[in-house]
C-alpha positions as CSV (number, residue, x, y, z in Angstrom):
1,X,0.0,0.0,0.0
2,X,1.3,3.3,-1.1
3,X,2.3,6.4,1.2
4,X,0.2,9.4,1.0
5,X,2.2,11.9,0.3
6,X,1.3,14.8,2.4
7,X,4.1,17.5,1.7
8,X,1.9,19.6,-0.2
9,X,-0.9,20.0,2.1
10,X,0.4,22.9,4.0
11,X,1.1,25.1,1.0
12,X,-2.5,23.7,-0.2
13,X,-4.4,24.6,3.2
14,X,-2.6,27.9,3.4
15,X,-3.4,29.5,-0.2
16,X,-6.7,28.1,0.0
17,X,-7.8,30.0,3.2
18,X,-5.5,33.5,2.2
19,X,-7.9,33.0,-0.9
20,X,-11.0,32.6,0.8
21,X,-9.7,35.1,3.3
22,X,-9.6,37.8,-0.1
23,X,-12.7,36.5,-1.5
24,X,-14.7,37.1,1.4
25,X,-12.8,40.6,2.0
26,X,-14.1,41.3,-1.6
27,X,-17.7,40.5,-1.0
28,X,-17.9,42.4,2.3
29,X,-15.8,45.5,0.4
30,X,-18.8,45.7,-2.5
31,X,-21.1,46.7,-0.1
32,X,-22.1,50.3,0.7
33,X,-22.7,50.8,4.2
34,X,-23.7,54.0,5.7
35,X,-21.1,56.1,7.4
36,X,-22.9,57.7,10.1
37,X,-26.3,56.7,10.9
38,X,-28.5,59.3,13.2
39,X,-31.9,58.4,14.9
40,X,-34.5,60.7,14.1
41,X,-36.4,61.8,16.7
42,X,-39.3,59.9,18.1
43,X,-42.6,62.0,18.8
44,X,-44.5,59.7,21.6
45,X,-47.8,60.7,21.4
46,X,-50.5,59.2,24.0
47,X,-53.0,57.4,21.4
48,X,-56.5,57.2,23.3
49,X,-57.6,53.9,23.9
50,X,-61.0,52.5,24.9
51,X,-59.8,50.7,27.8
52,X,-58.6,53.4,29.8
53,X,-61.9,55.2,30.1
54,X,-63.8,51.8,30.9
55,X,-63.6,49.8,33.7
56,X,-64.2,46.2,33.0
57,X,-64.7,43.6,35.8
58,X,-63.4,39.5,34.8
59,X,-65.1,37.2,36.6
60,X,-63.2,34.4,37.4
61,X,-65.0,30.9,38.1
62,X,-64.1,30.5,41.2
63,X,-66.2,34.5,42.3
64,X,-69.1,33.0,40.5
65,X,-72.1,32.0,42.3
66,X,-72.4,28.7,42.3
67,X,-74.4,26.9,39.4
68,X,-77.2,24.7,40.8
């Protein structure tokens, strides 16, 4: 049974990740993204609703009278 020859591999493993190292560099270089984002100001404004001017009662089973 043959040897595997394995003198090559570190040359092979090293070019192969500095060129996946560029490529990716490349791909992330092609996007635009912005330089300085600001938040614009948020006006809170207190929407009515129509459970704050109601009161509501839940009855739970247990404050029911009981069913005969």
């Amino acid at each position: 049974m043959p040897q595997l020859d394995t003198s090559t591999w570190f040359i092979t493993i090293l070019s192969m990740m500095i060129s996946l190292f560029s490529l990716i560099q490349l791909k992330f270089h092609k996007y635009a993204y912005p330089a300085n984002p600001t938040p614009t100001g948020l006006k809170l404004t207190k929407q009515p609703t129509p459970w704050n001017s109601k009161w509501t009662k839940i009855y739970s089973p247990l404050s029911l009278p009981p069913q005969l």
